[in-house]
C-alpha positions in Angstrom: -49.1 4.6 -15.6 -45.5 6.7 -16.0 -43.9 6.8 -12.8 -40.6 8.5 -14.6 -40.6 9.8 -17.6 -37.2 11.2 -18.9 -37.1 13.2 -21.7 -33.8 14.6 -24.0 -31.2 14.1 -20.9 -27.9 15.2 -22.1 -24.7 15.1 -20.0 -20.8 16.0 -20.5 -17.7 16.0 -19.2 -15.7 18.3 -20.6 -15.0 17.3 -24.4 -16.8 14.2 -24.0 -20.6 13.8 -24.8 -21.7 11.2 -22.4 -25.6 11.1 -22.8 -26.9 12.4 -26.1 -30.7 12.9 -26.1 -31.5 10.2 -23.4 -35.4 9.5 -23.2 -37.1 7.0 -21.8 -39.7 5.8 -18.9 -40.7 3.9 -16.4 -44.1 2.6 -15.3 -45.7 2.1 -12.2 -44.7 -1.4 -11.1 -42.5 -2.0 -13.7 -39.4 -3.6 -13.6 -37.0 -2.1 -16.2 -33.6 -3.6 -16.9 -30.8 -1.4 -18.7 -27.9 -2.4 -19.9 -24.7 -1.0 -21.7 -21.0 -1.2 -22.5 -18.4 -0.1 -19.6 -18.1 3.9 -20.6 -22.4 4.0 -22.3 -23.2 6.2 -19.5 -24.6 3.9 -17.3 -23.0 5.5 -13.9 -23.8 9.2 -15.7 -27.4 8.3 -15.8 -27.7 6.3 -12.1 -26.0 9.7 -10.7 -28.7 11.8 -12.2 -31.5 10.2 -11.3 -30.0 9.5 -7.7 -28.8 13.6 -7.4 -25.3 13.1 -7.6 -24.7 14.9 -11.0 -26.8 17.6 -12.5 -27.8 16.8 -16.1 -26.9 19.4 -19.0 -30.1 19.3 -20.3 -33.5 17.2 -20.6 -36.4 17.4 -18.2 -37.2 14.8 -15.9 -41.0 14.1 -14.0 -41.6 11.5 -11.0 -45.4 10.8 -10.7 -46.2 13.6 -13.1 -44.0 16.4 -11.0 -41.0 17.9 -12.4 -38.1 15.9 -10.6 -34.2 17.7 -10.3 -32.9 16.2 -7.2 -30.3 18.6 -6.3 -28.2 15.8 -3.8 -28.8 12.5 -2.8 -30.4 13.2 0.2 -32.4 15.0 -1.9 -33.5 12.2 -4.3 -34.2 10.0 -1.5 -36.5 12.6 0.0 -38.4 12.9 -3.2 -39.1 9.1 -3.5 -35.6 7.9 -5.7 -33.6 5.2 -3.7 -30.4 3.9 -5.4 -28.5 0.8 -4.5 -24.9 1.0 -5.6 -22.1 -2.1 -6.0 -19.8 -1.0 -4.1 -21.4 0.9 -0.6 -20.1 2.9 1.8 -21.5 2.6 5.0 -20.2 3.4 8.5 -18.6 0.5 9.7 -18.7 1.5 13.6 -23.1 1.3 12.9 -25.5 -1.9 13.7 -27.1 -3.5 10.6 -30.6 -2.0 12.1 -29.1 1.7 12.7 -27.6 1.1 8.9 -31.2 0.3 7.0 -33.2 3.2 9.4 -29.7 5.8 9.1 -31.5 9.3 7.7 -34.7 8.1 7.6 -37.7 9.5 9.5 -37.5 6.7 11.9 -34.0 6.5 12.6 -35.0 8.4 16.3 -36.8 5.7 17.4 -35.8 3.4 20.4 -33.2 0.5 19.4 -35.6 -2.2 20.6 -38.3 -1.0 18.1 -35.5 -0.4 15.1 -33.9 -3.9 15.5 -37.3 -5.6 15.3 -38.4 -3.6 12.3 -35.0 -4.3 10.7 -35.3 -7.8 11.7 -38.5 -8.2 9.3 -36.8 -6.0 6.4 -33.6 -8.0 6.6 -35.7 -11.5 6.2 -37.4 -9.9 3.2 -33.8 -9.2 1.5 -32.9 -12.9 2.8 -30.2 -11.8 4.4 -29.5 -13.8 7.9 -27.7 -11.7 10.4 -28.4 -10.1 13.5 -29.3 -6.7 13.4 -26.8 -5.5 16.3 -23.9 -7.0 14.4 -21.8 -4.3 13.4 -21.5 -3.4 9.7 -17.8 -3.6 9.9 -18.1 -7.0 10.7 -19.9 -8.3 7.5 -18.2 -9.0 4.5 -19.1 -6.6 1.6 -20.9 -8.6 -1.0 -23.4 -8.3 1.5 -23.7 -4.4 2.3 -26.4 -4.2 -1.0 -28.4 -6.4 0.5 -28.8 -3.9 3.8 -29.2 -0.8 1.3 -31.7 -2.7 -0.3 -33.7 -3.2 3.5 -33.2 0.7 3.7 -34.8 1.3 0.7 -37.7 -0.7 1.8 -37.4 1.4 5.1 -37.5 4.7 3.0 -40.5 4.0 1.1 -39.1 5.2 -1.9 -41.0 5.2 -5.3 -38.4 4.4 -7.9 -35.5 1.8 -6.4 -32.5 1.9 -8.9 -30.1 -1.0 -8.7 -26.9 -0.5 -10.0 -25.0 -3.5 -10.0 -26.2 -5.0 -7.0 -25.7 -8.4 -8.1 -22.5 -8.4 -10.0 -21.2 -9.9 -6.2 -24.2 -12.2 -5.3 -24.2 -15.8 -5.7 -27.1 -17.2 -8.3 -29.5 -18.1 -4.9 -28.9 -14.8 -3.6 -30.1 -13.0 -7.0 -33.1 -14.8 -6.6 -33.6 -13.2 -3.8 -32.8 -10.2 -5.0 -35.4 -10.8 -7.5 -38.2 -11.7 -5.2 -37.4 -8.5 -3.4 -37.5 -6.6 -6.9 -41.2 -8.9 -7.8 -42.6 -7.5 -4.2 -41.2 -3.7 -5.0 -42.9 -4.4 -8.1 -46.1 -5.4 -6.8 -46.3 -2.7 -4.5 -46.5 -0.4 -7.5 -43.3 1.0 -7.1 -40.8 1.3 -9.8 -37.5 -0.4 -10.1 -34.7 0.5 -12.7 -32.2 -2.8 -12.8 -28.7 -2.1 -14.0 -26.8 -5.3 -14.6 -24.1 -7.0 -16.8 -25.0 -10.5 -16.1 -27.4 -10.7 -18.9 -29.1 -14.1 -18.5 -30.3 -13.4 -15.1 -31.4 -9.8 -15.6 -33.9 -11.4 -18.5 -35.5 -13.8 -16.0 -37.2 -10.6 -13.6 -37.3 -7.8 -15.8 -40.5 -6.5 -17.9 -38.3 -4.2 -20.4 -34.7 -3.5 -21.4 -32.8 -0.6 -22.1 -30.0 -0.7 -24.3 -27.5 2.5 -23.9 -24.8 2.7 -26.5 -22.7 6.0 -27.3 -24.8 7.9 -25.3 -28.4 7.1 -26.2 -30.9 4.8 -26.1 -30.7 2.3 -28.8 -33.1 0.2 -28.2 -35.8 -0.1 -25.8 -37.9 -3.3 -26.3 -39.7 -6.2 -24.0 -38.0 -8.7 -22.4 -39.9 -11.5 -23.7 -38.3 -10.5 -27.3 -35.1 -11.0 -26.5 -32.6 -13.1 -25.3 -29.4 -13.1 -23.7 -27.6 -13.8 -27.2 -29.5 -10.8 -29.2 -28.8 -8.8 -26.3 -25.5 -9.3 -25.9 -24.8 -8.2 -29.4 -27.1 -5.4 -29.4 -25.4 -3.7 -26.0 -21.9 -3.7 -28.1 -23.4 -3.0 -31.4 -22.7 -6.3 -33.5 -24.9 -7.9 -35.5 -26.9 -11.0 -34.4 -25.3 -14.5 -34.8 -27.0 -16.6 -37.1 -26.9 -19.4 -34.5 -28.0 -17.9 -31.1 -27.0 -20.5 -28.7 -25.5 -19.3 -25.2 -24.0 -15.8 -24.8 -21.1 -18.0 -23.3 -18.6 -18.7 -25.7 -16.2 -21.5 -24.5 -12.5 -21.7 -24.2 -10.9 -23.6 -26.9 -11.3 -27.8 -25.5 -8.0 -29.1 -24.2 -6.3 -32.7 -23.1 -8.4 -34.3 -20.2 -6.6 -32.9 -17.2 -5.1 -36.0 -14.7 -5.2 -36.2 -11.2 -8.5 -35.0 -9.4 -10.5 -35.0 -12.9 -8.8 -37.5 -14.8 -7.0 -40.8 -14.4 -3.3 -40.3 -16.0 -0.3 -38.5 -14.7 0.9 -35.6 -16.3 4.7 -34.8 -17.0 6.8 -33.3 -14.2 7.4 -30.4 -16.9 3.3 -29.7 -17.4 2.4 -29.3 -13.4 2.3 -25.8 -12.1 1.0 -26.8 -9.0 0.1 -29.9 -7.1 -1.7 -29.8 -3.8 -2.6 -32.8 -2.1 -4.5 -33.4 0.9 -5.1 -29.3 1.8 -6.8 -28.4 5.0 -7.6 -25.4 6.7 -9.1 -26.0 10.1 -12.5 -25.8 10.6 -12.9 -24.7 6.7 -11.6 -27.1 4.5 -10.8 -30.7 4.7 -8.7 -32.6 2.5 -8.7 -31.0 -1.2 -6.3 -31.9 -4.1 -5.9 -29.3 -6.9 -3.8 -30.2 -9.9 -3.2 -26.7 -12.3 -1.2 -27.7 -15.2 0.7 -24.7 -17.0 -1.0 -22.9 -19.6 -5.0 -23.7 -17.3 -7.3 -21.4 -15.9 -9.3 -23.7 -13.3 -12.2 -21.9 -11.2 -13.7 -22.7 -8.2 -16.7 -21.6 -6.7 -19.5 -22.7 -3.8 -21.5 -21.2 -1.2 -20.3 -18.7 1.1 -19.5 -21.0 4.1 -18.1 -24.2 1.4 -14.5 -23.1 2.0 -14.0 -21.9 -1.6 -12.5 -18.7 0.2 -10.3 -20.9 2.9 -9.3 -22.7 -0.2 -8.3 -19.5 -2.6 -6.6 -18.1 1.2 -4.2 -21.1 2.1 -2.9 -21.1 -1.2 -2.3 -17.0 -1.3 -1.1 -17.0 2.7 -3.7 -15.5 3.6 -5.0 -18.8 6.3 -3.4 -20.9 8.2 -2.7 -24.5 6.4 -1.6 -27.7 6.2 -0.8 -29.9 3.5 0.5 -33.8 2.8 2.6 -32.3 -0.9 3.0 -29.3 -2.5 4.6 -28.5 -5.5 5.6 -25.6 -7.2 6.5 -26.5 -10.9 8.1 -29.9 -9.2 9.6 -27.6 -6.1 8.6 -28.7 -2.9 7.0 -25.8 -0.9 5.4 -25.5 2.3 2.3 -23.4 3.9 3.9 -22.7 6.7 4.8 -18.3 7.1 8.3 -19.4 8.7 9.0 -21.7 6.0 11.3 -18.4 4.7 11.9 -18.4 0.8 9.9 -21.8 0.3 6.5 -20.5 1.7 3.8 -20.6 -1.0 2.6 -17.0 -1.5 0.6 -17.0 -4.6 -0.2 -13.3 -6.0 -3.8 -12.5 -6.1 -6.2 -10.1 -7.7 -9.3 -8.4 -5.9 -11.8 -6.1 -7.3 -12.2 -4.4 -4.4 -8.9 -3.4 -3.5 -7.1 -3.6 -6.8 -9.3 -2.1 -9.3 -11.0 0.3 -7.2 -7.6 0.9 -4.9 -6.1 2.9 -8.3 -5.3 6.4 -7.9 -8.2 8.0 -9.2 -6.3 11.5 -9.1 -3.2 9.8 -11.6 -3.2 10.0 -15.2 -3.7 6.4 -17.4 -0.1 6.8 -18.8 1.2 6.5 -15.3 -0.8 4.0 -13.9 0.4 1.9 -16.4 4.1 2.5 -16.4 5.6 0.0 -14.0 8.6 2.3 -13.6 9.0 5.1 -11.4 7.9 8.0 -13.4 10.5 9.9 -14.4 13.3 7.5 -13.6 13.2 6.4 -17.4 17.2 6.5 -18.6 16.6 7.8 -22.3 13.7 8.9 -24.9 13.7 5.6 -26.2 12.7 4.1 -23.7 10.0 6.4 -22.7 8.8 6.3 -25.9 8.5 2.4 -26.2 7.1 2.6 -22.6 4.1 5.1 -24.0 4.1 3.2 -26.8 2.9 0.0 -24.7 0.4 2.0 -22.3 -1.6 3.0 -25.7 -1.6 -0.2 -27.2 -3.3 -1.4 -24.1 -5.9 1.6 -23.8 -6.8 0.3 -27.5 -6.8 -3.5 -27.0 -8.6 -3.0 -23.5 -11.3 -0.7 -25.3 -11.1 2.0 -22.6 -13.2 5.2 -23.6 -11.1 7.8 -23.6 -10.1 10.9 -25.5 -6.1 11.0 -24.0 -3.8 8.5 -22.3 -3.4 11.6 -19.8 -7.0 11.5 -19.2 -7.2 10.9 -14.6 -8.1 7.3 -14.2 -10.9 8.6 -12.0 -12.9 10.7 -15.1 -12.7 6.9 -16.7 -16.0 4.7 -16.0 -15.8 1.6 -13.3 -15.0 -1.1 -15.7 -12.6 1.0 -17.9 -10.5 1.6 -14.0 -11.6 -2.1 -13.5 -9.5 -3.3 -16.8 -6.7 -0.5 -16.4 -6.0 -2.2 -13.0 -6.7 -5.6 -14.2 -4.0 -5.5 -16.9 -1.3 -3.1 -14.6 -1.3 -5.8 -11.6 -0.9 -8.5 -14.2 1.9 -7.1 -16.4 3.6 -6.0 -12.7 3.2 -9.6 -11.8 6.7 -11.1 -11.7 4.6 -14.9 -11.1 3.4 -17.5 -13.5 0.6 -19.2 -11.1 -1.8 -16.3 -10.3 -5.2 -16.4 -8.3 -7.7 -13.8 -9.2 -10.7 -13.0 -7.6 -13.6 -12.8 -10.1 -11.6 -10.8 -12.8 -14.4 -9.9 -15.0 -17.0 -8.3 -11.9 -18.8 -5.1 -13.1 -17.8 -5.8 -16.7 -19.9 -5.5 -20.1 -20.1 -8.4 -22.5 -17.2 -6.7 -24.7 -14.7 -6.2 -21.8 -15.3 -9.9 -20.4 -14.0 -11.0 -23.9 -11.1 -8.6 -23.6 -10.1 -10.2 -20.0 -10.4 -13.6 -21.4 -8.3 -12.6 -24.0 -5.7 -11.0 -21.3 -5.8 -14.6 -19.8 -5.7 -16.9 -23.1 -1.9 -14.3 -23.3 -1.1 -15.1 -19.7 -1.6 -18.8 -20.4 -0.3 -18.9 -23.9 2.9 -17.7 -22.6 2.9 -20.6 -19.8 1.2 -18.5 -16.7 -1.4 -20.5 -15.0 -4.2 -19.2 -13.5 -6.6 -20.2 -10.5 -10.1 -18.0 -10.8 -12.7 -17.7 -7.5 -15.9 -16.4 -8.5 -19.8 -16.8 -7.6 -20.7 -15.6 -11.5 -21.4 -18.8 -13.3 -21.2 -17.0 -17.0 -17.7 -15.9 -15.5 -16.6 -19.2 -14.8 -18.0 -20.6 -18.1 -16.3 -18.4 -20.1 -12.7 -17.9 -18.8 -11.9 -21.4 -17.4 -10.9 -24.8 -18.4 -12.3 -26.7 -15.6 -14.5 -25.9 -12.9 -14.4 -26.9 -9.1 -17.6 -26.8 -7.1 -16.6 -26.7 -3.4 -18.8 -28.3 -0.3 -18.4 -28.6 3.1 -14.8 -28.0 2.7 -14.3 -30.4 -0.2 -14.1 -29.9 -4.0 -17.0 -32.2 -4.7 -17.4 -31.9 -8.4 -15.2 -30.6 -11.4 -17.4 -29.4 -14.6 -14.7 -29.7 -17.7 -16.2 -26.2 -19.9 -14.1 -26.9 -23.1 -16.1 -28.5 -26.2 -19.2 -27.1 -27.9 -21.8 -24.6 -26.9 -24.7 -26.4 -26.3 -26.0 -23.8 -23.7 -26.4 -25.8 -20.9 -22.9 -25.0 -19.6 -24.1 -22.4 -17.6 -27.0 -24.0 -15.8 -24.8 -26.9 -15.2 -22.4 -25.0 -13.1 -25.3 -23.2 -11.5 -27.1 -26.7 -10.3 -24.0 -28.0 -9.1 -23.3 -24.9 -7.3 -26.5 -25.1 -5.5 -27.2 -28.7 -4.9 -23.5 -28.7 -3.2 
């Protein structure tokens, strides 16, 4: 039975046609996946249904009753939950005051919400106490409680937009047991991801958007994450559908900690031996030789973060060695000009911390605007902002568009490219680079890093996304109990098992 049915939705911003005759549905216990390039209309279609935006056109029903959700509040009182990526929730609030917040039940005494909250958080899996403080939990984490508040809400239709783009692959599954039990409750669930293998594994039916509309709507058990891949940016099939992973080109065997032969002096970015952090990490070596991306990922409490924070100042470290393209440096904040500060990139605060009010041309100028000495100059300088606009793909109609009216992973690539070009060094540590992005865009990074490294910049990468790490690194560190206990080499052939290799290491760290 149709929970929602959405017929002829139509949606734009200004001169640009964002949904185009949108019309599809959604059963009664259904779990429908939809998927699309960065700038599709994705986000447009999420803020309809969840009574942000009001469409241009199209009629929409929820168990057979027109639906037009004139605010979010609204939407959530007629039965339509939505979980975003990024939330924003009151940080001065207690997780249990957080999932009941502007629902019926929030009134009720704290003893009877934090036992109710208790139950809801188990079912998210998510083990915290619910009088911690939302401020006080780290933010891949604050889907998980809008999920419980969902659950609280007893809403009819749960979209998720994105939820697990943060998540490591044990927390997506249980995200997916809690989509399988929203499921079998009869409610609906609209899943909104860019992590295609893992979407395939819990959803009944995928939605394709491209350009607007739907272009194709088929079961889940047709496809897979190859055929998908090409059919969300519009490319043919390849003839050989092996992994939706393509690798980075295979190198030399790398020495030291995954390989037995010493490098040059001239070839070593960076040498670490014998790291600790206290009470987080305990005796790791990296080797990163210039021109390598190396990743390293692990469970939330491995140290992978301790790891990623000594070598970027953020925590306090020791070390036995460090060198800096053969430069001895030191951890140590007072150590002046030869502390070891190593630039890095976050998501969070870098893509989503750009201006949304400032045009595209001057996010991307590194100087100050209208400092430029001479036409020339500022010509050239324009000149380079839409070269990137085209080679980043970024849907837009005018390099003077606001970087706000651009979708999330068009601001994510905009900011991606601006803090590396403003980057003045060669050994760079970015936090998951390619979060939130469609399979076009992830090639598009990848090729922003194959130009970092081909012109001698070295690159460390932290990320939970397995596909991530397959496809932009050279070598891959699984971290445990404060220890890199494993390094998966990703060059060679795809023989699609990269991917699950990373993910069982992951796990059985």
């Amino acid at each position: 039975m149709s929970l929602l049915q959405v017929q002829g939705l139509t949606k734009s911003f200004g001169a640009r046609r964002v949904l185009r005759d949108v019309s599809f549905s959604v059963g009664e216990g259904e779990i429908v996946g939809l998927v699309g390039t960065n700038g599709a209309g994705k986000s447009t279609l999420g803020d309809i249904l969840a009574g942000i935006t009001a469409a241009d056109s199209g009629v929409m029903t929820l168990q057979g009753v027109p639906y037009a959700p004139l605010s979010a509040d609204d939407a959530r009182h007629l039965g339509v939950g939505v979980v975003e990526q990024l939330v924003r929730i009151d940080p001065e609030l207690t997780i249990a005051q957080a999932v009941f917040r502007g629902t019926p039940q929030a009134g009720r005494p704290p003893a009877e919400l934090r036992r109710q909250a208790q139950v809801l958080l188990s079912t998210v899996t998510l083990d915290v106490d619910p009088d911690t403080l939302v401020g006080e939990l780290p933010h891949f984490v604050h889907g998980l409680v809008e999920i419980a508040r969902v659950l609280a809400e007893d809403t009819r239709l749960v979209v998720l937009d994105e939820v697990s783009a943060a998540l490591l692959p044990m927390e997506v599954t249980g995200l997916h047991a809690v989509a399988g039990r929203l499921s079998r409750q009869g409610r609906g669930v609209l899943y909104i991801s860019h992590r295609l293998p893992e979407m395939l594994e819990v959803v009944d039916r995928v939605l394709v958007l491209r350009d607007g509309r739907i272009a194709l709507d088929s079961p889940a058990g047709a496809l897979d994450p190859v055929r998908l891949a090409a059919e969300t940016v519009g490319e043919p099939v390849p003839a050989t559908r092996v992994t939706a992973v393509v690798p980075r080109p295979e190198r030399e065997p790398v020495p030291g900690p995954a390989g037995p032969q010493p490098l040059p002096a001239e070839e070593v970015a960076l040498h670490v031996r014998n790291l600790r952090v206290p009470g987080a990490v305990d005796g790791v070596d990296l080797l990163l030789r210039r021109g390598e991306v190396i990743g390293l990922t692990g469970r939330r409490s491995s140290g992978v973060r301790e790891i990623a924070g000594a070598l970027t100042g953020e925590f306090p470290a020791i070390t036995d060695e460090l060198l800096l393209h053969g430069e001895p440096r030191e951890l140590d904040p007072g150590a002046n000009g030869h502390a070891l500060r190593l630039p890095a990139y976050r998501p969070d605060e870098d893509a989503y911390g750009v201006d949304p009010g400032e045009t595209i041309a001057r996010t991307l100028t590194q100087e100050e605007w209208g400092a430029l000495t001479d036409l020339r100059s500022e010509i050239a300088t324009l000149r380079g902002v839409i070269r990137t606009v085209h080679k980043m793909d970024v849907k837009t109609l005018s390099i003077r568009t606001r970087v706000g009216a651009l979708s999330g992973g068009d601001q994510h690539k905009l900011a991606l490219a601006r803090w590396m070009a403003a980057s003045a060094h060669d050994v760079l540590v970015l936090h998951e680079p390619t979060r939130g992005l469609d399979v076009r865009a992830r090639r598009q990074v990848r090729e922003l890093l194959d130009d970092a490294t081909g012109n001698g910049a070295s690159v460390v990468v932290v990320s939970v996304d397995p596909d991530e790490l397959a496809e932009c690194c050279d070598r891959v560190g699984i971290v445990s109990g404060g220890r890199v206990t494993r390094w998966i080499d990703t060059g060679g052939p795809a023989d699609g098992t990269l991917r699950d290799r990373i993910i069982a290491a992951s796990t059985a760290a």
